[in-house]
Z-matrix of the N, CA and C atoms (Angstrom, degrees):
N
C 1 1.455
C 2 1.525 1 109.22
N 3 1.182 2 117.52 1 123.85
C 4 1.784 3 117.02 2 171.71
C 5 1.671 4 111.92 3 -67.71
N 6 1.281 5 89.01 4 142.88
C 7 1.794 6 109.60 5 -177.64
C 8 1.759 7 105.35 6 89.49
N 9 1.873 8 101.60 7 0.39
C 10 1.675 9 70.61 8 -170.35
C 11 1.798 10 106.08 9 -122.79
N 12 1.257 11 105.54 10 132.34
C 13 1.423 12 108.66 11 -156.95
C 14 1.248 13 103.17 12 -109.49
N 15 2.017 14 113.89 13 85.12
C 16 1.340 15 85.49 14 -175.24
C 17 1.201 16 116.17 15 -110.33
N 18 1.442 17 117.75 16 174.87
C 19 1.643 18 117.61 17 -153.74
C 20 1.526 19 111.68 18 -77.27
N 21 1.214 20 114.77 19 159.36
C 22 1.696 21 115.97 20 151.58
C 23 0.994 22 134.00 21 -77.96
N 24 1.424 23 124.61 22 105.49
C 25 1.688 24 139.49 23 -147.20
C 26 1.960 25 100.17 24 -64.41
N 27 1.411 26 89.56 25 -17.31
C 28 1.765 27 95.51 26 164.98
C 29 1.662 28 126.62 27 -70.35
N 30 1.733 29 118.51 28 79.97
C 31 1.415 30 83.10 29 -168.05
C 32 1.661 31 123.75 30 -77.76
N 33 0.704 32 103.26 31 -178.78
C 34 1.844 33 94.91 32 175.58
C 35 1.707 34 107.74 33 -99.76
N 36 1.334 35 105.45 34 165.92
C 37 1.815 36 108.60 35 -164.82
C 38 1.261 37 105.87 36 -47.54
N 39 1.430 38 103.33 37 -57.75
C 40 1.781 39 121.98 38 -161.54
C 41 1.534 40 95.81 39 -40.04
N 42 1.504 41 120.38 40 -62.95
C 43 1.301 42 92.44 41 179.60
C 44 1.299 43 139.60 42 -94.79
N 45 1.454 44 120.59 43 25.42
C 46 1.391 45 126.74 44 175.18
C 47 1.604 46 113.50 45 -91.93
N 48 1.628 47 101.29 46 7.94
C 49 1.801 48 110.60 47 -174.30
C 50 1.930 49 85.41 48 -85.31
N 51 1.548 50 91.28 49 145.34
C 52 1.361 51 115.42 50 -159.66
C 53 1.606 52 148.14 51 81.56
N 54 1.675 53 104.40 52 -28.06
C 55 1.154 54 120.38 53 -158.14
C 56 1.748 55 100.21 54 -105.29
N 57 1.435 56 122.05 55 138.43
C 58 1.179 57 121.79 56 -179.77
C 59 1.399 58 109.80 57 -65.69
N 60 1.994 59 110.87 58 151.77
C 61 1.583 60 95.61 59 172.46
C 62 1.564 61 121.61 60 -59.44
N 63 1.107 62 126.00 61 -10.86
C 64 1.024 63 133.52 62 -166.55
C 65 1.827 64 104.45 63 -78.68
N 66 1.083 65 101.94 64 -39.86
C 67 1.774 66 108.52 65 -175.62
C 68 1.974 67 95.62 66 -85.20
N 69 1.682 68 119.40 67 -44.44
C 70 1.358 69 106.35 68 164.87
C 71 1.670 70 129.38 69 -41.61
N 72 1.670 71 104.18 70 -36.95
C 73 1.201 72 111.17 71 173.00
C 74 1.478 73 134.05 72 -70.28
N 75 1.262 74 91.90 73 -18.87
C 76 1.678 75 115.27 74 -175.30
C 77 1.489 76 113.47 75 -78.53
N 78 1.437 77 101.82 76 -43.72
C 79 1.493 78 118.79 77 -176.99
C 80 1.400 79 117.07 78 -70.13
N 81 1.891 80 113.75 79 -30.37
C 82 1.048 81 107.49 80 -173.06
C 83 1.399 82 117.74 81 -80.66
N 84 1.629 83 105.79 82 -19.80
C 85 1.183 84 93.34 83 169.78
C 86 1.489 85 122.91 84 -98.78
N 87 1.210 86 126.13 85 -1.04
C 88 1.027 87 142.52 86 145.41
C 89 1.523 88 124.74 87 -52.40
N 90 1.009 89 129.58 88 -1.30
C 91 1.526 90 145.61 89 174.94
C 92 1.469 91 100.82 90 -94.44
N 93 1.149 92 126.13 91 -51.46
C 94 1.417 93 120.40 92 -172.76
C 95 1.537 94 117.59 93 -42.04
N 96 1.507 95 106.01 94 -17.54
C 97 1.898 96 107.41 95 -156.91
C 98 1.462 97 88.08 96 -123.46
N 99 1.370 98 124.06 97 -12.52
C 100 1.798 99 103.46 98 -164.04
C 101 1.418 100 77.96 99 -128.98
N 102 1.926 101 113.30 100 160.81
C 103 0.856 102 138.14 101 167.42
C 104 1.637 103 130.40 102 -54.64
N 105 1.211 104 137.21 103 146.17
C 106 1.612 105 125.67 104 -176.97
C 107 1.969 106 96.82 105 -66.98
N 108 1.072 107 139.42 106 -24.92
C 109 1.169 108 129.17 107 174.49
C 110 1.812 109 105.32 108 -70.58
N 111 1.238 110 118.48 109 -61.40
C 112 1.489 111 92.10 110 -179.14
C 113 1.582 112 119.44 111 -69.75
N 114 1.736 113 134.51 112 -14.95
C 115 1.113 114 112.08 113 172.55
C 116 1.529 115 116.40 114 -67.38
N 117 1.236 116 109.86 115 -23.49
C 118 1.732 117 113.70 116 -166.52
C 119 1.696 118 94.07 117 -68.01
N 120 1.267 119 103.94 118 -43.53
C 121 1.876 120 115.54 119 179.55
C 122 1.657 121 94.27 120 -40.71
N 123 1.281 122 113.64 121 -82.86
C 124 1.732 123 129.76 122 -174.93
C 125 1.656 124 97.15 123 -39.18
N 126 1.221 125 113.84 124 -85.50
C 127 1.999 126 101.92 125 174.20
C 128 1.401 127 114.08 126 -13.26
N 129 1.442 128 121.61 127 -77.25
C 130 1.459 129 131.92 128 -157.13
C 131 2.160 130 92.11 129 -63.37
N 132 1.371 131 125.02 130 -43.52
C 133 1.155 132 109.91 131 175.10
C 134 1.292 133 121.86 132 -59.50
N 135 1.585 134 128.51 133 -33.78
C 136 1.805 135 139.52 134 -153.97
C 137 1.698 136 72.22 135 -83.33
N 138 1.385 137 128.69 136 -70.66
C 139 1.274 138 119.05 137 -132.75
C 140 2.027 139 101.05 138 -82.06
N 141 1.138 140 97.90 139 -38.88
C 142 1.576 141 95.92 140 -159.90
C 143 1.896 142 105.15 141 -79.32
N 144 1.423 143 102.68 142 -39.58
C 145 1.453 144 122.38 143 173.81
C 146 1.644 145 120.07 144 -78.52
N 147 1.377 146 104.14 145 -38.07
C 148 1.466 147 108.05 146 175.60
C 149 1.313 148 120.43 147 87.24
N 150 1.730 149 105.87 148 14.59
C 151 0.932 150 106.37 149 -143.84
C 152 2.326 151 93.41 150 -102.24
N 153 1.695 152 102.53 151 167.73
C 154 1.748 153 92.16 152 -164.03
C 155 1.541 154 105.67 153 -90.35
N 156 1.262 155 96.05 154 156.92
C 157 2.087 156 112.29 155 -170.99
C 158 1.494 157 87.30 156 -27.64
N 159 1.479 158 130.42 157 -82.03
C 160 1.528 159 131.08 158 174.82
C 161 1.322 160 108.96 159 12.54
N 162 1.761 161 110.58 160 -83.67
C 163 1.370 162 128.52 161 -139.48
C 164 1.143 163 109.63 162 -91.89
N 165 1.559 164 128.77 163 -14.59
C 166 1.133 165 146.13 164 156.60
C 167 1.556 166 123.04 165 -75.50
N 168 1.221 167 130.92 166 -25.87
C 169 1.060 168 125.70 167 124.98
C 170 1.338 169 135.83 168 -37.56
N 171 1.309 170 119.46 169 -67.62
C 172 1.462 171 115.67 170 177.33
C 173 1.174 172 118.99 171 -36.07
N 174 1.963 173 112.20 172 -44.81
C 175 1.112 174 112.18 173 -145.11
C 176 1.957 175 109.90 174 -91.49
N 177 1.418 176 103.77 175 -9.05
C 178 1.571 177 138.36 176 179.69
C 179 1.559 178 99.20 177 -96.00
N 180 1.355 179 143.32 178 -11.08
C 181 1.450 180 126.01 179 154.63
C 182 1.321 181 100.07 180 -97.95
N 183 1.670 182 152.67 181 -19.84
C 184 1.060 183 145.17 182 138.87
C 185 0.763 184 120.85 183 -5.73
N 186 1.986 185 107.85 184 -78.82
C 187 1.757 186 129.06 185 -149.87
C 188 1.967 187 88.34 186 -83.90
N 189 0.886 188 102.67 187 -48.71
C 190 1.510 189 90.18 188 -148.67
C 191 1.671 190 101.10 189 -123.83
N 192 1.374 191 131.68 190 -7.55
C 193 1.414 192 140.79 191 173.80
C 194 1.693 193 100.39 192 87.89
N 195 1.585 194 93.86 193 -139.37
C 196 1.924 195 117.74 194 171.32
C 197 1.027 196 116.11 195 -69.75
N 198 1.553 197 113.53 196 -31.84
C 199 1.430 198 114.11 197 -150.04
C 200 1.108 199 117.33 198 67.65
N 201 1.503 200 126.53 199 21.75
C 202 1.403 201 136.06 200 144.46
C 203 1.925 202 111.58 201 -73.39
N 204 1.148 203 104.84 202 153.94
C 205 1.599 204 115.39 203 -171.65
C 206 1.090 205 84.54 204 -117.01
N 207 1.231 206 152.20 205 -59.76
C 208 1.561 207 140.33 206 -175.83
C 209 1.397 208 107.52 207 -88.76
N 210 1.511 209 93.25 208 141.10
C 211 1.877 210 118.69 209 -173.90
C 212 1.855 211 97.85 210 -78.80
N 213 1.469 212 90.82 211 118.31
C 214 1.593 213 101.25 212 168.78
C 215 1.953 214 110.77 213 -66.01
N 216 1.133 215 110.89 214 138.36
C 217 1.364 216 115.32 215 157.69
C 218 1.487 217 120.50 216 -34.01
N 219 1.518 218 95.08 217 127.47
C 220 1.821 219 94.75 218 164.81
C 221 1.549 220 114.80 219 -62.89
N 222 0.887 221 106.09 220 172.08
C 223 1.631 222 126.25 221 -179.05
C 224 1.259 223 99.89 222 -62.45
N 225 1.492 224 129.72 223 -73.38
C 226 1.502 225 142.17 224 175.71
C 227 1.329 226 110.27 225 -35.01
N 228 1.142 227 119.62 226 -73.45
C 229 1.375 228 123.58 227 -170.90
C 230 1.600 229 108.66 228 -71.08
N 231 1.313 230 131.07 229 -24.52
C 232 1.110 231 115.80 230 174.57
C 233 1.622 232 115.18 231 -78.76
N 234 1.471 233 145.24 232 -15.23
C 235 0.889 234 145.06 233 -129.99
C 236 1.712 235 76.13 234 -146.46
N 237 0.923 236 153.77 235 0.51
C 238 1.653 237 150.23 236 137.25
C 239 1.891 238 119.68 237 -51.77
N 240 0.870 239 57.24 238 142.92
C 241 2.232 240 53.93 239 -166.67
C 242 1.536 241 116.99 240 72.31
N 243 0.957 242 138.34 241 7.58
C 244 1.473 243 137.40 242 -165.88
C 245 1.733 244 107.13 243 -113.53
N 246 1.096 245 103.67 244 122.42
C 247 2.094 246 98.07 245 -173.03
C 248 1.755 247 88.04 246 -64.72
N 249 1.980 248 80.98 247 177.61
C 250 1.417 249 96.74 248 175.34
C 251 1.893 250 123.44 249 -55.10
N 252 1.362 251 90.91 250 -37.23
C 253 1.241 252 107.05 251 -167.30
C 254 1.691 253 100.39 252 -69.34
N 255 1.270 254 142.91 253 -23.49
C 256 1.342 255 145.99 254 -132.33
C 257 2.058 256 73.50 255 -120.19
N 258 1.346 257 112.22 256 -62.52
C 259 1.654 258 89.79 257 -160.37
C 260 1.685 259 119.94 258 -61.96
N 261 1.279 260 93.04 259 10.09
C 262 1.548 261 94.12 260 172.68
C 263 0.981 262 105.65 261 -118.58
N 264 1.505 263 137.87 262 55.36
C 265 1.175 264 147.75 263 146.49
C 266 1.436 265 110.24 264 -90.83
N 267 1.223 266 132.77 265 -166.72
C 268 1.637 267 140.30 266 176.42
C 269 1.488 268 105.06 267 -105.99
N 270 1.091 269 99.36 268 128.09
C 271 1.879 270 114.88 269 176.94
C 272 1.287 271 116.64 270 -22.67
N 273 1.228 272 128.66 271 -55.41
C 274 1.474 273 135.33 272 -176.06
C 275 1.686 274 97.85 273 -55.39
N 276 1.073 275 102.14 274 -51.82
C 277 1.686 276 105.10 275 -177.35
C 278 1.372 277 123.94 276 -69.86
N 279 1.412 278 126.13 277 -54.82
C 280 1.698 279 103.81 278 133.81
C 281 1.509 280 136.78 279 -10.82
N 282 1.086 281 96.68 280 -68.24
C 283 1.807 282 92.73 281 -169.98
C 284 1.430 283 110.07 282 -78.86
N 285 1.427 284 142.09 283 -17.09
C 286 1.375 285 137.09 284 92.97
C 287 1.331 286 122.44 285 32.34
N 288 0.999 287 121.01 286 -115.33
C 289 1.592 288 138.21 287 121.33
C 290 1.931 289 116.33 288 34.44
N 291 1.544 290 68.51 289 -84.18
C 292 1.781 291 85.21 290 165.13
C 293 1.210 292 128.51 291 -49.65
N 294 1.047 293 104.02 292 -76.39
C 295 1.283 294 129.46 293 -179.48
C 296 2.064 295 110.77 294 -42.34
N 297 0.939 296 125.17 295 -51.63
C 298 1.314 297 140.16 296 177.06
C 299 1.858 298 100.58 297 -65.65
N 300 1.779 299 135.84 298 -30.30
C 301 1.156 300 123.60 299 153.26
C 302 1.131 301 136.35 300 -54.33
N 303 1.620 302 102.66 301 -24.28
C 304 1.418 303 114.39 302 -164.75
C 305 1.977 304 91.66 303 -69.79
């Protein structure tokens, strides 16, 4: 997808100095869904701020979001037109879905 830069769930040492394995572990899999711009955001908060996986999150969909460039569907509007059977699919597949009515 263009605009979307997502990270390598591999981080490298340099930035795993400071951060418990436990928050390294978190991140890595936490990389798979967010962009390398907001994990680097969350790093620079855990290590320089001190602050926990939680709050560093929050504060990295704040500053900088997903690191998605396109706005995901609201809840409402995505889940309009879709049978019973379809909203119990997985989000990506919904908007899918959607997207192909339009």
């Amino acid at each position: 997808m263009p605009g979307m830069d997502k990270y390598n769930p591999h981080l490298p040492e340099s930035k795993k100095k400071g951060l418990t394995p436990k928050q390294v572990e978190m991140l890595e899999k936490h990389a798979k869904k967010h962009s390398k711009k907001h994990i680097d955001k969350m790093i620079m908060v855990m290590r320089k701020e001190g602050k926990s996986f939680s709050a560093a999150h929050k504060i990295a969909m704040e500053k900088v979001g997903n690191g998605d460039d396109k706005k995901s569907m609201d809840k409402k509007s995505m889940k309009k037109g879709l049978t019973e059977k379809q909203k119990k699919l997985p989000k990506k597949l919904q908007e899918a879905i959607m997207k192909k009515k339009k």
